[in-house]
N, C-alpha and C positions, 0 to 999 in steps of 0.2 A: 519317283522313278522305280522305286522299289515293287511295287505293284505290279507296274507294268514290265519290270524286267521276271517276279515272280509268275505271271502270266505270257511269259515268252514274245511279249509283244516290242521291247527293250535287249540289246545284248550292251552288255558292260564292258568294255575294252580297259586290263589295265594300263592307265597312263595316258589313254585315251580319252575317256570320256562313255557316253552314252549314246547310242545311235539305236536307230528304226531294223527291228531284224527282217533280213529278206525271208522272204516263206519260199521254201523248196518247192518240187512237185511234191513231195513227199507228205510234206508237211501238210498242204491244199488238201490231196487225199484222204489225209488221217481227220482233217477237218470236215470235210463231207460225210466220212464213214459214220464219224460220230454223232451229226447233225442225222443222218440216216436213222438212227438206231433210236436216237432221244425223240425223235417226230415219229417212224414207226410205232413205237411205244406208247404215245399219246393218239394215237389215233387208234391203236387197239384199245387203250380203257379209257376209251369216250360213253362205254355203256349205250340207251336207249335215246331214240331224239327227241324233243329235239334237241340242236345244238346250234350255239348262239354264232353262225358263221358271217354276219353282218362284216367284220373287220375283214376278213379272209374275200370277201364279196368284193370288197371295197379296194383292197390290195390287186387284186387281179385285173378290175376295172383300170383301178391307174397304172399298170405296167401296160395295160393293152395300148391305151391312150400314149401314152410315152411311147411306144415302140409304132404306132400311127405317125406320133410324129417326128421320129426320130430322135426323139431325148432318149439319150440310153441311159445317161445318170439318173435319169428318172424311173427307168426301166429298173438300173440296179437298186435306185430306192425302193421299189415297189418290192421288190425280190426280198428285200431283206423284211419289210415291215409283214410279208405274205409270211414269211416265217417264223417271225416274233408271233403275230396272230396265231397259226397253227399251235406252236409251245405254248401259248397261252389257254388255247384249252382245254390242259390238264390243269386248269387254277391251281399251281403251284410256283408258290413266290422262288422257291430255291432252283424249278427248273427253268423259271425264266431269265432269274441270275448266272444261270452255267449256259446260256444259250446267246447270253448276249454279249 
């Protein structure tokens, strides 16, 4: 619990217990900004092609498909793995740990 309440993903009530923290708009915001900044980043020091965009091909394919057929959980799978792809290549193990 420790983890997850140091990652704001937990708030600790005392005498409470442990509970699921609700995200603000605020919060959402500051989460996009920063997903913004860490993927602009990696897409400017991609350097010369080519680049290995296979996973990112792959991702888009299954959001399209999910949203054809109305699976939008599939849709938001798709979303999240198109963006782990992306952070993935800047091949850095540390920035794929702060992205995910």
């Amino acid at each position: 619990f420790r983890l997850l309440t140091h990652e704001r993903l937990l708030v600790h009530e005392l005498n409470r217990g442990v509970f699921v923290r609700v995200l603000t708009v605020e919060d959402v915001e500051d989460i996009y900004r920063t997903r913004s900044l860490v993927e602009c980043a990696v897409v400017r020091g991609l350097g010369e092609p080519p680049y290995p965009l296979d996973g990112l091909a792959e991702a888009v394919e299954d959001g399209r498909r999910s949203a054809r057929e109305g699976d939008w959980k599939g849709v938001g799978t798709a979303n999240i793995h198109f963006h782990r792809e992306l952070v993935a290549l800047a091949g850095s193990e540390r920035t794929d740990e702060l992205m995910r």
